[in-house]
N, C-alpha and C positions, 0 to 999 in steps of 0.2 A: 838442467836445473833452471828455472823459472827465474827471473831478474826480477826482485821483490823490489827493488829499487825503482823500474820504471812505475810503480804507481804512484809514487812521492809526488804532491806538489806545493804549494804555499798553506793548503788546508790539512795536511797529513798524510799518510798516516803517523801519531805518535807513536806508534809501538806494533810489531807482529811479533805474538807467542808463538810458536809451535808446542804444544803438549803432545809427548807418547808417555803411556805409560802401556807396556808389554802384557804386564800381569793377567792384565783383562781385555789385551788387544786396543785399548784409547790408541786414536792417533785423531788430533785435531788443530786448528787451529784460530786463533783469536785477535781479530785486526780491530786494535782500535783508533778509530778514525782522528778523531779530535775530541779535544777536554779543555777546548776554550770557555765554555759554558759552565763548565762541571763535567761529571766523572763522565765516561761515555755509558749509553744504554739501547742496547740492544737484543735481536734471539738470538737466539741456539737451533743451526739446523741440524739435522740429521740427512746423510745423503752418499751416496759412495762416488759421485762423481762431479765435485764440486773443489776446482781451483782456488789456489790463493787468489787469485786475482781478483774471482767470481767474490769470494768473501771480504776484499777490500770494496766492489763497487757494490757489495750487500751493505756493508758496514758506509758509506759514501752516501746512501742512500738513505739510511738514519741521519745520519747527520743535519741532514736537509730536513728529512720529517720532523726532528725533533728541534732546529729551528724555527719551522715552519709553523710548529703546536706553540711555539714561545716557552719549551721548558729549558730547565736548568740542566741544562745535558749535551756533551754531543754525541757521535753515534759510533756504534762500535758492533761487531757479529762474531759470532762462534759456529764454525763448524764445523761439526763432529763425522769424522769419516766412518760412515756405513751404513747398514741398512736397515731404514727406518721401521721397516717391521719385522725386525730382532725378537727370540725371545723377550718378555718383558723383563725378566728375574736377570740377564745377560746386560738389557737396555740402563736398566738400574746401576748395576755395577759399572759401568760404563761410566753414567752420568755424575755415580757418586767420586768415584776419581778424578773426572774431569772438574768438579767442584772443590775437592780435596789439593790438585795440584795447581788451583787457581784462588787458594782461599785467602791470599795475602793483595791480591791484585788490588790496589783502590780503584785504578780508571774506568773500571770496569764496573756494571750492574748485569746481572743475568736476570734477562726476561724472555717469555715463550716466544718461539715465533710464530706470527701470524699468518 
């Protein structure tokens, strides 16, 4: 098991989610970086072979962008375990769960990834 802890430093992370929900196969998860700023904002990957870890220095990375731009945000990332070209009708339900089991989250803004 991966020591979620060594990513910790004085700048975050405030939080890692892990979402599964079985129904539709979700398994994902959501590091948000810091919310010094305001809530965090970041994408949503898709990808089958993508670490916590890789998803905190995705989410680390925002952070910095999004001080960087001077917005009211810091940075945070989602990713969703699999493969990014899923049926689409599969992709959907996916997404819509993952939206569903994150619908109360404030730290958090979900935007595409670039």
């Amino acid at each position: 098991m991966e020591d979620i802890f060594s990513y910790a430093d004085e700048l975050g992370p405030a939080k890692i989610i892990h979402v599964y929900e079985p129904s539709v196969n979700l398994k994902a998860v959501l590091v948000v970086d810091n919310v010094a700023r305001g809530p965090s904002i970041g994408g949503i990957r898709m990808a089958e072979d993508v670490s916590t870890g890789e998803c905190f220095r995705l989410a680390r990375a925002m952070t910095f962008k999004n001080a960087a731009a001077g917005l009211p945000h810091g940075g945070g990332k989602i990713v969703v375990y699999g493969d990014p070209k899923m049926d689409k009708d599969q992709k959907q339900k996916i997404l819509r769960a993952l939206a569903s089991s994150l619908r109360n989250e404030e730290d958090y803004i979900f935007a595409p990834d670039m």
